[in-house]
C-alpha positions in Angstrom: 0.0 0.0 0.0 2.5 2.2 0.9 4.7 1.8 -2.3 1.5 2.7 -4.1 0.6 5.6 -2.4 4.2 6.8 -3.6 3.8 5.6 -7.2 0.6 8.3 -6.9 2.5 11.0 -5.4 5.6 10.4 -8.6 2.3 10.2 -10.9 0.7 13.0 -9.6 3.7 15.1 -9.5 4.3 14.1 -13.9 1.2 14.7 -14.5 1.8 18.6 -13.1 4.4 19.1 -15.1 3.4 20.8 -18.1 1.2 23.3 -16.3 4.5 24.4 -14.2 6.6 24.0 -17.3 3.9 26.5 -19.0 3.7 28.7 -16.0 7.6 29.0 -16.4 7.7 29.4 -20.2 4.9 31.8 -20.1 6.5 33.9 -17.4 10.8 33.6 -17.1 11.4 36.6 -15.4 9.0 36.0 -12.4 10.8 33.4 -9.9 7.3 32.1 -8.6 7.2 29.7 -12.1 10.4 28.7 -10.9 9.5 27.8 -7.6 6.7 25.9 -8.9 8.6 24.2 -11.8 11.4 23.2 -9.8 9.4 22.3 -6.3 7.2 19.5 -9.5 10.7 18.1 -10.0 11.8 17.8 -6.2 8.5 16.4 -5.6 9.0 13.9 -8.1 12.9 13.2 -7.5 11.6 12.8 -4.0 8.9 10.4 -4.7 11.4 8.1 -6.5 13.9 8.3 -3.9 11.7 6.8 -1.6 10.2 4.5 -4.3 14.0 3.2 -4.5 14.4 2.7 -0.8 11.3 1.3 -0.3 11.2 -1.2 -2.7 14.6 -2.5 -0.8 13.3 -2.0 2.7 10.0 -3.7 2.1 11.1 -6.6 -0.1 9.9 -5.5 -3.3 13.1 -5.3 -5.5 14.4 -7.3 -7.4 17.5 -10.3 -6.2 19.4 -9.3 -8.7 20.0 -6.0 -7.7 23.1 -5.9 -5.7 23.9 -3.6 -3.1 26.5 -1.8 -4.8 24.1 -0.9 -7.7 21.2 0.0 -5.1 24.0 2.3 -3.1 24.5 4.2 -6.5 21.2 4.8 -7.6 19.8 5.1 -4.2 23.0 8.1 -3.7 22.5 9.9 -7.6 18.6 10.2 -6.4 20.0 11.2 -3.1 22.1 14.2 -4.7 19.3 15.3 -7.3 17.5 15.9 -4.6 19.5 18.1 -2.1 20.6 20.0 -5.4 17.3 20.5 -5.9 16.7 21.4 -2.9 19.2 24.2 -3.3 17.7 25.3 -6.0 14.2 25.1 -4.8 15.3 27.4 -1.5 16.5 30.1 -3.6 14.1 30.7 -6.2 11.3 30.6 -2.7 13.9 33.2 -1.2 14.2 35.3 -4.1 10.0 35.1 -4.0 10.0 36.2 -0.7 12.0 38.6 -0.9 10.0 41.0 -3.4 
């Protein structure tokens, strides 16, 4: 159940992204479209980051993944997300700031 609920949140979070990549295209200079373009993609990197550890913690991945391979993946989604992050917090400062 729990894996599923996270599949919806990484759907969920695709299925937003044309209306933020709109909102962005449509307005560049205004750092709100950022904010909401770049807080889709965290939600979504997030959402498979915890799809990845999940799946290992609760027994749903595959043998043949080893834990070198799962380490990688599981660090790559790991530092898309704290870059993202990064991003994220400065487009909301430069928001909050006006």
């Amino acid at each position: 159940m729990r894996m599923l609920v996270l599949h919806f949140i990484q759907l969920a979070a695709a299925a937003f992204f044309p209306f933020c990549a709109a909102l962005f295209g449509r307005y560049p200079a205004n750092p709100l479209g950022g904010v909401f373009y770049i807080g889709c993609i965290l939600v979504y990197m997030g959402a498979s980051l915890a799809n990845w550890v999940g799946a290992r913690r609760w027994g749903a991945m595959s043998t043949e993944v080893t834990q070198a391979e799962f380490a990688r993946n599981r660090n790559r989604l790991l530092r898309g997300c704290l870059i993202l992050f990064a991003l994220f917090a400065s487009y909301l400062v430069r928001v909050l700031a006006r």
